[in-house]
C-alpha positions in Angstrom: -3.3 0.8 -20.0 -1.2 2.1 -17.0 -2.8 4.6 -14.6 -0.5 7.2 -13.0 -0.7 9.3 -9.9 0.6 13.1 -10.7 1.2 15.5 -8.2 2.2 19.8 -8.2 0.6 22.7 -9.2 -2.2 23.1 -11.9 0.5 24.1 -14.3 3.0 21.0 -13.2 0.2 18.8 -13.5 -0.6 20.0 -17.4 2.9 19.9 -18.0 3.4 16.4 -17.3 -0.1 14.9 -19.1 1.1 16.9 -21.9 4.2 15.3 -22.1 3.2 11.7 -21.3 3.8 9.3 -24.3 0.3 7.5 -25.6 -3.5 8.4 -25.6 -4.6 10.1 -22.8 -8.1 9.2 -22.1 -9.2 10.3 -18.9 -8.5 12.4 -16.0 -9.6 12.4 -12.3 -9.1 15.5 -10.4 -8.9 16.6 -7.3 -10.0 20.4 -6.1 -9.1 21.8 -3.0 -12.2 24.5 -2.3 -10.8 27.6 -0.5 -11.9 28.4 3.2 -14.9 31.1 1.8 -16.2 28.5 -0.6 -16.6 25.6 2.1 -19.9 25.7 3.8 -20.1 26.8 7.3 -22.2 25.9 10.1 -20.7 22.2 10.2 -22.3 21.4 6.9 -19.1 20.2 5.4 -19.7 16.7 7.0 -22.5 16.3 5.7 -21.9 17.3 2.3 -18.7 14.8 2.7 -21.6 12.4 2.6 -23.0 13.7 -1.2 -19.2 12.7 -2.6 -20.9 9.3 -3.4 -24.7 10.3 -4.3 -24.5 9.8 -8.5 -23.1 6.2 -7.1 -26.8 5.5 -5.9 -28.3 4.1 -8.7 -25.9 1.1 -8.7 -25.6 0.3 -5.3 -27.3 -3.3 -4.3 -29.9 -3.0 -1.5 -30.5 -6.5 0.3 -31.8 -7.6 3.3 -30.9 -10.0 5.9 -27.7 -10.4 4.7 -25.1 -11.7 7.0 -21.7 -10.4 6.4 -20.2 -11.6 10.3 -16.6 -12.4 9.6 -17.7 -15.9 10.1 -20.6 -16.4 7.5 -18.2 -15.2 4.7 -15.3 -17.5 5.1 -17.8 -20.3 6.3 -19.0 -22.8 3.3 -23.0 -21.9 2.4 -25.4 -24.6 1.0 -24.8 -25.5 -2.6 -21.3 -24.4 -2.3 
């Protein structure tokens, strides 16, 4: 499988999956909103922040973990 980046307008864009050779499986897409859709009142930063909220339930939670530049390239018992 080879991943490709393709970039113009909507119609470019369906022009070229439609003529790339192979099974097309999936798609990601990106959507510029237009300056009345946005949210106003500085809530666009925080809604930046929801981009990765369905990534929530498989994220790792730990505790007293020490990722210091020096504990990860530094040997650890049993290792």
């Amino acid at each position: 499988m080879t991943a490709r980046v393709l970039t113009g307008s909507k119609q470019e864009i369906a022009q070229k999956v439609a003529s790339l050779d192979g099974e097309v499986r999936e798609a990601i897409v990106f959507i510029e909103e237009s300056a009345d859709l946005r949210p106003s009142g500085g809530e666009g930063a925080e809604n930046a922040e929801d981009v990765f909220a369905e990534m929530e339930p498989y994220v790792v939670h730990v505790r007293d973990v020490d990722d210091s530049r020096e504990a990860l390239y530094a040997r650890q018992e049993g290792e």
